[in-house]
C-alpha positions as CSV (number, residue, x, y, z in Angstrom):
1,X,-54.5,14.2,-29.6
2,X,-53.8,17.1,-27.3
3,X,-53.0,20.6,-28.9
4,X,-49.4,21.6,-29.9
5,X,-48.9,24.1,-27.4
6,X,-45.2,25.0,-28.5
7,X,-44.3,28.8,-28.1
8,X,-46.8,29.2,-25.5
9,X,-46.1,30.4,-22.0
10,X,-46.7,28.9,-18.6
11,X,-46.2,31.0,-15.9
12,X,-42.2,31.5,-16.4
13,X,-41.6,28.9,-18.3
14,X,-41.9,28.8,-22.5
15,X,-42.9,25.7,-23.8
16,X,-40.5,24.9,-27.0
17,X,-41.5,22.1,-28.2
18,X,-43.1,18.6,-28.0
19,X,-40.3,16.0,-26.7
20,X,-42.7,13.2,-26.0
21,X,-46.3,11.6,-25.2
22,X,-47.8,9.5,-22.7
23,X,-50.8,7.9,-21.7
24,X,-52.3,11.1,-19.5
25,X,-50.3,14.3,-21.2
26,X,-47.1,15.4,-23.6
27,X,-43.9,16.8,-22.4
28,X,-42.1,19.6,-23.4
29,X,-38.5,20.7,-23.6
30,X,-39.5,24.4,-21.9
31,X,-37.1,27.3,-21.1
32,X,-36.9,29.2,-17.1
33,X,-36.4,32.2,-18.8
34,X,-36.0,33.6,-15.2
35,X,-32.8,31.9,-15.1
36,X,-32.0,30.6,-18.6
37,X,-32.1,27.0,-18.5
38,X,-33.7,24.3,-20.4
39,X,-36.6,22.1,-18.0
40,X,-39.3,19.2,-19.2
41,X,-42.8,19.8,-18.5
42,X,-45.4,17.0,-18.6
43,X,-49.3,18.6,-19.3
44,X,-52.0,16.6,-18.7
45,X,-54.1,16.0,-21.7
46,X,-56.8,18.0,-22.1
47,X,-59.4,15.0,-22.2
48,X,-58.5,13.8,-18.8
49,X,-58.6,17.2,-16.7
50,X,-62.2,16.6,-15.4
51,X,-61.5,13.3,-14.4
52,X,-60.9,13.3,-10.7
53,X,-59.2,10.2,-10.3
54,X,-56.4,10.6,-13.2
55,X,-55.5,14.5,-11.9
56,X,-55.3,12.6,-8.7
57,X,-52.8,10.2,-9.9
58,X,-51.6,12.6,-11.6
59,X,-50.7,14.6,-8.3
60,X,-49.4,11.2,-7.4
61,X,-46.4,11.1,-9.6
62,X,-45.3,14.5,-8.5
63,X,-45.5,13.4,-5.2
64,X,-43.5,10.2,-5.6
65,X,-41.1,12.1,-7.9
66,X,-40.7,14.9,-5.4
67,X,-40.0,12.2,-2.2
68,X,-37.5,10.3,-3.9
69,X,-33.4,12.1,-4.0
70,X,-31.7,9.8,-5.8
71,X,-28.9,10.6,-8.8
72,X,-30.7,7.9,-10.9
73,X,-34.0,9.0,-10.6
74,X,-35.5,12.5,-12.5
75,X,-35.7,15.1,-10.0
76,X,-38.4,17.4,-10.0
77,X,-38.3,20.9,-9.9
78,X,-41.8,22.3,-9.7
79,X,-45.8,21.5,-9.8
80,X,-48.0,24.1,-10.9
81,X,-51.4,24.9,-12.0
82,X,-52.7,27.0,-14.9
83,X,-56.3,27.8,-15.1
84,X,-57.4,24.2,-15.1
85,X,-54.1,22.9,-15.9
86,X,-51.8,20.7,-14.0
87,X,-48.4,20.1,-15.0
88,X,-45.2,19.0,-13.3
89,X,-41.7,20.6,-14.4
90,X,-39.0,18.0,-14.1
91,X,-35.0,18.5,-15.4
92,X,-34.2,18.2,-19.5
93,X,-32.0,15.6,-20.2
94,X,-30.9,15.5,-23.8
95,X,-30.1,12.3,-23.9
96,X,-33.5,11.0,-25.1
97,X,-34.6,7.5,-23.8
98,X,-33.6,4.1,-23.9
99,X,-36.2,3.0,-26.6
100,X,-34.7,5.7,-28.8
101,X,-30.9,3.8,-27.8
102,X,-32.3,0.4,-28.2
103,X,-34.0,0.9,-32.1
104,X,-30.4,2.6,-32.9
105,X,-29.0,-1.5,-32.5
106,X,-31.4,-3.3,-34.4
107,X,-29.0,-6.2,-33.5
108,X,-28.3,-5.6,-29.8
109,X,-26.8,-3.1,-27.4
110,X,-23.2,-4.0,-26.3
111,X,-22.4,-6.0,-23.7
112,X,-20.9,-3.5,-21.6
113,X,-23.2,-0.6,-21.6
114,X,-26.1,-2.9,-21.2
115,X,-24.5,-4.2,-17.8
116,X,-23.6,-0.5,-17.0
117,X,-27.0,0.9,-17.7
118,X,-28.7,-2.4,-15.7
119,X,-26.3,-1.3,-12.5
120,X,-28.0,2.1,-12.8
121,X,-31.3,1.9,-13.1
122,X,-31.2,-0.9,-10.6
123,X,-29.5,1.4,-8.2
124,X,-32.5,3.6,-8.8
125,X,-35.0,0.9,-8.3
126,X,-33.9,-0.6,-5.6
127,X,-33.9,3.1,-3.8
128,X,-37.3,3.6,-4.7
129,X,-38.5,0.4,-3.5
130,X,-36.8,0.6,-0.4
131,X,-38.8,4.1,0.5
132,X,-41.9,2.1,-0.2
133,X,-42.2,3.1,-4.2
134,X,-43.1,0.3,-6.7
135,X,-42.8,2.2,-10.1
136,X,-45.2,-0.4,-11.8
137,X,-44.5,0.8,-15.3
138,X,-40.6,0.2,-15.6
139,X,-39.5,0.0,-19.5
140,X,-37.8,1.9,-21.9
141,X,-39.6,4.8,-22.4
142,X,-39.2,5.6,-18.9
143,X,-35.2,5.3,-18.7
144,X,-34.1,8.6,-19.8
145,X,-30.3,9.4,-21.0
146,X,-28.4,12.8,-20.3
147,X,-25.7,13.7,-22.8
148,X,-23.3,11.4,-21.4
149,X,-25.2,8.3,-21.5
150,X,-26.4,7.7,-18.0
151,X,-29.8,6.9,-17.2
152,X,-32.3,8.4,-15.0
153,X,-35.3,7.1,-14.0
154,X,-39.1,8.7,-14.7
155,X,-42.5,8.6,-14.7
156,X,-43.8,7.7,-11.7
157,X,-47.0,8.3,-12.9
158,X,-48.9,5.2,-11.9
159,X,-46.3,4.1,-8.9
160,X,-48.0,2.2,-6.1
161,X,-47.0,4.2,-2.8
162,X,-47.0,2.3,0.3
163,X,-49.0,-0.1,-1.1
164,X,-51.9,1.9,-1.2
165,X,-54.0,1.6,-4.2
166,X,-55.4,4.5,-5.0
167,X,-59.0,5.2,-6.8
168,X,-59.4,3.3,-10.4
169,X,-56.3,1.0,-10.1
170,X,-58.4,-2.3,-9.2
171,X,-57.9,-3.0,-13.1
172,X,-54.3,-3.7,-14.7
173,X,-52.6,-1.0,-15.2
174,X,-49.0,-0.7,-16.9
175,X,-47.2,-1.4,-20.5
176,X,-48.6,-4.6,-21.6
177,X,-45.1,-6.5,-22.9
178,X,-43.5,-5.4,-19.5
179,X,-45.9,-6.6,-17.4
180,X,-44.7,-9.4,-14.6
181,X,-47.1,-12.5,-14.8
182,X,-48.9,-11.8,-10.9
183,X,-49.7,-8.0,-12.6
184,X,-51.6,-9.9,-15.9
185,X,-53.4,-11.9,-13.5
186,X,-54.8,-9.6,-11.4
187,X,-52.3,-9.5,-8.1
188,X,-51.1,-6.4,-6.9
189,X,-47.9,-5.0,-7.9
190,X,-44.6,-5.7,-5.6
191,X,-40.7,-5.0,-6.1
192,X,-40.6,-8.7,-7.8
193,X,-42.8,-7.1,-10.3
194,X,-40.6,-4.4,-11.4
195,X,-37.6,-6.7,-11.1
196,X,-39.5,-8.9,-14.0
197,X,-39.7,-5.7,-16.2
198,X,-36.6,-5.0,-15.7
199,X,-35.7,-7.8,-16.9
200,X,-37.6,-7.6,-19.9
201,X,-35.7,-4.5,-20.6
202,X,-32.6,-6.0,-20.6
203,X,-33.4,-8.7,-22.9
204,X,-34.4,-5.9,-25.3
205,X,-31.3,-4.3,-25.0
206,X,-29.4,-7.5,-26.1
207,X,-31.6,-8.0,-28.7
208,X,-33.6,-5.6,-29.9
209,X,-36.6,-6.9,-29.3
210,X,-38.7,-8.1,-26.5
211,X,-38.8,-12.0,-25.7
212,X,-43.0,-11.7,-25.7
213,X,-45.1,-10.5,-28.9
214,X,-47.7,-9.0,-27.0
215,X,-50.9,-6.6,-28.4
216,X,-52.9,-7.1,-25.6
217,X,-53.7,-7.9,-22.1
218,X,-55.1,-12.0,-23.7
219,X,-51.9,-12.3,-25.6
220,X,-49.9,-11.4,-22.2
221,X,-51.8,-13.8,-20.5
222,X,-51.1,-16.6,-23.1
223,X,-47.6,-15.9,-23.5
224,X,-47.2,-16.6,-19.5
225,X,-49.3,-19.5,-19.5
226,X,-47.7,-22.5,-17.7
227,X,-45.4,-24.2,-20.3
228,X,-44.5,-21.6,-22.8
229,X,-41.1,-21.7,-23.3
230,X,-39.4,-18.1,-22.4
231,X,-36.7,-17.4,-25.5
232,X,-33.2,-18.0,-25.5
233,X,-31.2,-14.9,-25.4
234,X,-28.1,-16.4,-26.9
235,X,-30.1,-17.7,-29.8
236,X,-30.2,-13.9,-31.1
237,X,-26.8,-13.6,-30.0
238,X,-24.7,-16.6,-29.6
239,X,-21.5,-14.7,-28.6
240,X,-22.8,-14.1,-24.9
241,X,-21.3,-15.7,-22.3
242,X,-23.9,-18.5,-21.0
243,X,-24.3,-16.9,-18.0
244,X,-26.2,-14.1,-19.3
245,X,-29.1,-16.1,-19.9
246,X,-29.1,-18.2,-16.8
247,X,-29.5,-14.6,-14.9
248,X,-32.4,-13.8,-17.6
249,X,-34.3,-16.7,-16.9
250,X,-34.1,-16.0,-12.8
251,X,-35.1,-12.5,-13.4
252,X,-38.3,-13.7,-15.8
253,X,-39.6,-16.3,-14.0
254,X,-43.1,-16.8,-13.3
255,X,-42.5,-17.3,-9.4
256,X,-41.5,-13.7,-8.1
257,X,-39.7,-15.7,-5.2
258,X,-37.4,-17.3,-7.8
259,X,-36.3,-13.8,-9.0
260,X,-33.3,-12.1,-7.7
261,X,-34.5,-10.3,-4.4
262,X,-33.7,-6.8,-5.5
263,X,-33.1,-4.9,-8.2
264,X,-29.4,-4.6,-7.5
265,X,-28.8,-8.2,-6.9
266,X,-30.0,-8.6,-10.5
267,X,-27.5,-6.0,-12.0
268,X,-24.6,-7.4,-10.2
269,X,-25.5,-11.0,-11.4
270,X,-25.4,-9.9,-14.6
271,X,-22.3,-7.8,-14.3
272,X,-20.7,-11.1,-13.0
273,X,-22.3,-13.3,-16.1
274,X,-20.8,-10.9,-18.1
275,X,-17.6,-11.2,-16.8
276,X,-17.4,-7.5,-15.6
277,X,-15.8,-6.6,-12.5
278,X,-18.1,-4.5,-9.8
279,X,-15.6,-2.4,-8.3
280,X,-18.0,-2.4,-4.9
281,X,-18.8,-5.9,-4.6
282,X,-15.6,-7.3,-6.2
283,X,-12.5,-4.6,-5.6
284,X,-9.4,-5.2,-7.5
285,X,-7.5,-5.4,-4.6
286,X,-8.8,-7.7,-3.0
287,X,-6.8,-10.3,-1.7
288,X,-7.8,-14.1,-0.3
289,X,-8.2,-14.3,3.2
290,X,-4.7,-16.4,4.8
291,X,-5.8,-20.3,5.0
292,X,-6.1,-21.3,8.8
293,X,-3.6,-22.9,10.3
294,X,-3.6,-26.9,11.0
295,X,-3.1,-25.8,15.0
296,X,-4.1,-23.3,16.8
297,X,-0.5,-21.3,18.2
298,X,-0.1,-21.6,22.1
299,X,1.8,-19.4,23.9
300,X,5.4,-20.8,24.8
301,X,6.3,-22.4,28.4
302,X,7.3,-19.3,30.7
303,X,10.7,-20.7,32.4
304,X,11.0,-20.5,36.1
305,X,13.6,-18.3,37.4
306,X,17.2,-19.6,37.6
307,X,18.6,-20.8,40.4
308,X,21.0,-19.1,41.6
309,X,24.5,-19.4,40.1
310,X,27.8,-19.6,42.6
311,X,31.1,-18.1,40.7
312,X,33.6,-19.3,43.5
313,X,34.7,-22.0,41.8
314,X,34.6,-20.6,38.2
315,X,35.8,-22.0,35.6
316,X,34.5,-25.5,36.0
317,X,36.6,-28.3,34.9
318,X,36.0,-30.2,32.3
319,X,34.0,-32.8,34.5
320,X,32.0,-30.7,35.5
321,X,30.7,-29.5,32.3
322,X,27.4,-30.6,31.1
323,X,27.3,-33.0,28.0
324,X,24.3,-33.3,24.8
325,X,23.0,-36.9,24.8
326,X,23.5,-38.8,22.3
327,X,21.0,-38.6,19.4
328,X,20.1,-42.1,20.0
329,X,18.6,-41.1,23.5
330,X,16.4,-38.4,22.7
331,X,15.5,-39.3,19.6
332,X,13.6,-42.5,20.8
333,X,9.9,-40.4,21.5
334,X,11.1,-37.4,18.5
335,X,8.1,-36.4,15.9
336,X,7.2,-38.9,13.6
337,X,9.2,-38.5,10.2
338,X,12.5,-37.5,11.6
339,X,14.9,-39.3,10.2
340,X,16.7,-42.0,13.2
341,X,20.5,-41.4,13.9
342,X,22.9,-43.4,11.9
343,X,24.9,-45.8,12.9
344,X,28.0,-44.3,11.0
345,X,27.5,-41.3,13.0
346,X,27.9,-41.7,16.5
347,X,28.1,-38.5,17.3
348,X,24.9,-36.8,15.7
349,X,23.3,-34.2,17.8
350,X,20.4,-31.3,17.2
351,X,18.9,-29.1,20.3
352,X,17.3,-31.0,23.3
353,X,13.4,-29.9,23.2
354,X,11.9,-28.0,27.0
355,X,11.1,-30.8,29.2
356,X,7.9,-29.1,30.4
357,X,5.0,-30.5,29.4
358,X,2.7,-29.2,26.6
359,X,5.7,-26.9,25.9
360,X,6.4,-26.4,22.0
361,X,9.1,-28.7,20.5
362,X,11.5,-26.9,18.1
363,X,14.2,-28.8,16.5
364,X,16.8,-26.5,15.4
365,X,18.8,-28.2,13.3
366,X,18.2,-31.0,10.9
367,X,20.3,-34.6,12.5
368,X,23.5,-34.3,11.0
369,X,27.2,-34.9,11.0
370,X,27.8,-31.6,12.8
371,X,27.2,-30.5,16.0
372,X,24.9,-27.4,16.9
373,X,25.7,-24.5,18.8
374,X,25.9,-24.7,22.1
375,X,22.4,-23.7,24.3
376,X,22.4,-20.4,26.1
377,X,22.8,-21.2,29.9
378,X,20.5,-19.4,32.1
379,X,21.0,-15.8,33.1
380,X,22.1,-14.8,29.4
381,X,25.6,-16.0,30.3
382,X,26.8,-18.0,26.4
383,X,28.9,-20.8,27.4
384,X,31.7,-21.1,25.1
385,X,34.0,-23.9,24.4
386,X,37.0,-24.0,26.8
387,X,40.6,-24.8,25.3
388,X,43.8,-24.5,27.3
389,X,45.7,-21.9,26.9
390,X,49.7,-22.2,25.6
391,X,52.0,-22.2,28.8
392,X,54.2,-19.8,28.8
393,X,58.0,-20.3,29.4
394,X,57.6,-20.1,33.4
395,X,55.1,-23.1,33.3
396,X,52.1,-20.1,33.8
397,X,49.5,-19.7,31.9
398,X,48.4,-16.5,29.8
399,X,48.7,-12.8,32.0
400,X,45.7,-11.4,33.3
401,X,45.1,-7.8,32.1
402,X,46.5,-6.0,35.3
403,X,49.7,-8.2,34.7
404,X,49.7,-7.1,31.4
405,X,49.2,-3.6,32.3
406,X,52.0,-3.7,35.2
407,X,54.5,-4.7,32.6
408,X,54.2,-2.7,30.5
409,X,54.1,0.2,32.5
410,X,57.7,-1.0,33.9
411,X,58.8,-1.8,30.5
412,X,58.2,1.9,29.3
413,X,60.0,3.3,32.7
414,X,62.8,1.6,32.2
415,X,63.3,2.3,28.9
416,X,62.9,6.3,29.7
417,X,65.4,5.9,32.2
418,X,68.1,4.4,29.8
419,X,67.3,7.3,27.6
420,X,67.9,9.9,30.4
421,X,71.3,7.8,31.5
422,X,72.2,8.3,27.8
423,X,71.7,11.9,27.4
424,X,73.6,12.4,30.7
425,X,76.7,10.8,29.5
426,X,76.7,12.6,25.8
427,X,76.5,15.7,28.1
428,X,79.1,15.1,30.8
429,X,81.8,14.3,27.6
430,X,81.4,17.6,26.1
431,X,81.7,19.2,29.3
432,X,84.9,17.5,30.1
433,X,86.5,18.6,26.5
């Protein structure tokens, strides 16, 4: 076991004490005393700082750490050497980790902050992979918690970069119980591969446990072997939705091409299981798409210009006026299901459809017992019914305005000049007496 180095100083940090262990070092909660704040700083162990290949991978993580901005993943904030001591300096969340949240529900996580933490650290993993990062040691431990509960992602320690395995990874390498069944048997490590532990992360969350006793790399292989049955989730927990273990099962099977493709596909399936709304896949406000219409809309006839209109003769008489057919005519070809013209009703009528062909029929009014309006003639002129007029005592009919106009205009004369022939009189008799 490496030395307690709390107290002691590394260049300007102080180490203040020991926050956790690992396979290749400790980590420290340390304080920048150049600028008071609280940082984590991971020393390799003492034993392994000869060995070439671990201070390589070593170097490793801080370069993976240091490539990858992401808000879910631990950023790094320096690399150093000391004598012959490496150590990376990463932020101090106080959160703890997820192992430490998990063995505080010895019965399960809730529902809810399992699916929130799951959309997370997915989001993190699925950034990773996409820059070329495969993590390769995805559990618990490794999902650390600031003080409000959200995760961040570390220890990119043994991450496979590019696909490039690097000096003394030909063996299996990772946390045994969270190992994907290619990884026990020798394959190299892909994104399907963290997707499986991830998976096995989230079944510990709703449990408590994982769904493999596992000691070592024999019992892993065992546990995988074809026709061992993968546990139930809602046998620990009966009260989650079915779902929920239809999306474990995807996510831990043996097939990596049976598991969700990335990491965020498997958080959202689970948010869906779980009945959760995912505000960026599934917004509230959504609303369902209009269905289509049974036919497509044409465009209506365009009507050739009017001929044109002589006014000599207007009025027309009442012969010359046109007439509606009867509903019995032009109802003969009408759409099926109108209802035929009754007998009672001679007189039914309803609007005459265009007589251009492939022009839209519209029937304006239901057949009925009453008539329509009239149809606009052409040139925006609205025909309206004609009635005669009453005659008026000298066998004419009604005054035109300048008539009316005229009379009165002699009407109001002659009564001015009665007036004046009054005033003329009153005035002559006074001047007589």
């Amino acid at each position: 076991m490496a030395q307690d180095l709390s107290g002691e100083k590394l260049g300007p940090y102080r180490l203040v004490e020991i926050i956790g262990r690992g396979g290749m070092g400790v980590v420290y909660r340390a304080r920048q005393e150049t600028i008071g704040r609280d940082v984590a700083i991971k020393l390799m162990d003492d034993r392994f700082v000869r060995n070439a290949a671990l201070v390589e991978r070593f170097g490793r993580e801080a370069q993976a750490t240091g490539t990858l901005q992401h808000p879910g993943i631990l950023p790094l904030v320096d690399v150093g050497f000391e004598g012959c001591q490496s150590f990376i300096v990463t932020a101090y969340l106080s959160g703890g980790s997820l192992s430490a949240r998990i063995a505080a529900s010895p019965g399960g996580m809730p529902l809810m902050e399992v699916v929130r933490i799951t959309s997370e650290t997915a989001a993190a993993l699925t950034y990773a992979h996409s820059h070329g990062v495969v993590h390769r040691d995805i559990k618990p431990g490794n999902i650390l918690l600031d003080n409000a509960g959200h995760t961040c992602l570390s220890d990119f320690g043994i991450a496979l970069i590019n696909g490039v395995e690097e000096a003394g990874d030909a063996h299996v390498i990772g946390t045994y119980a969270y190992l994907a069944p290619e990884v026990a048997g020798g394959q190299p490590a892909t994104p399907a591969s963290d997707i499986y532990s991830l998976g096995v992360v989230i079944f510990e969350m709703l449990t408590g446990q994982r769904p493999f006793t596992v000691t070592d790399l024999a019992s892993l292989r065992e546990a995988h072997a074809e026709g061992s049955m993968l546990p139930d989730v809602c046998a620990f927990r009966p009260a989650l939705p079915a779902g929920v273990a239809v999306v474990l099962r995807q996510a831990l099977s043996r097939d990596p091409e049976a598991r969700p493709a990335t990491a965020t596909a498997l958080a959202l399936a689970l948010a869906h299981a779980a009945g959760t709304p995912d505000e960026a896949a599934h917004p509230d406000t959504h609303q369902p798409a209009s269905p289509p219409l049974a036919e497509p809309l044409t465009p209506a006839p365009v009507d050739t210009p009017p001929p044109e209109v002589d006014f000599t003769d207007w009025p027309p008489s009442e012969s010359d006026a046109p007439t509606q057919p009867d509903a019995a005519v032009f109802l003969k070809d009408a759409p099926p299901g109108l209802p035929a013209p009754s007998a009672d009703v001679p007189d039914q009528r309803s609007t005459v459809w265009p007589a251009a062909e492939g022009g839209s029929r519209d029937i304006s009014t239901a057949v009925s017992g009453t008539a329509p309006p009239a149809k606009p003639a052409p040139l925006g002129i609205q025909r309206q019914p004609i009635s005669p007029a009453p005659a008026s005592a000298s066998g004419r009919g009604p005054l035109s305005p300048i008539e009316r106009t005229v009379l009165n205009t002699f009407t109001l004369m002659l009564i001015t000049a009665i007036i004046l022939l009054f005033l003329l009189v009153v005035l002559n008799l006074r001047l007589a007496g």
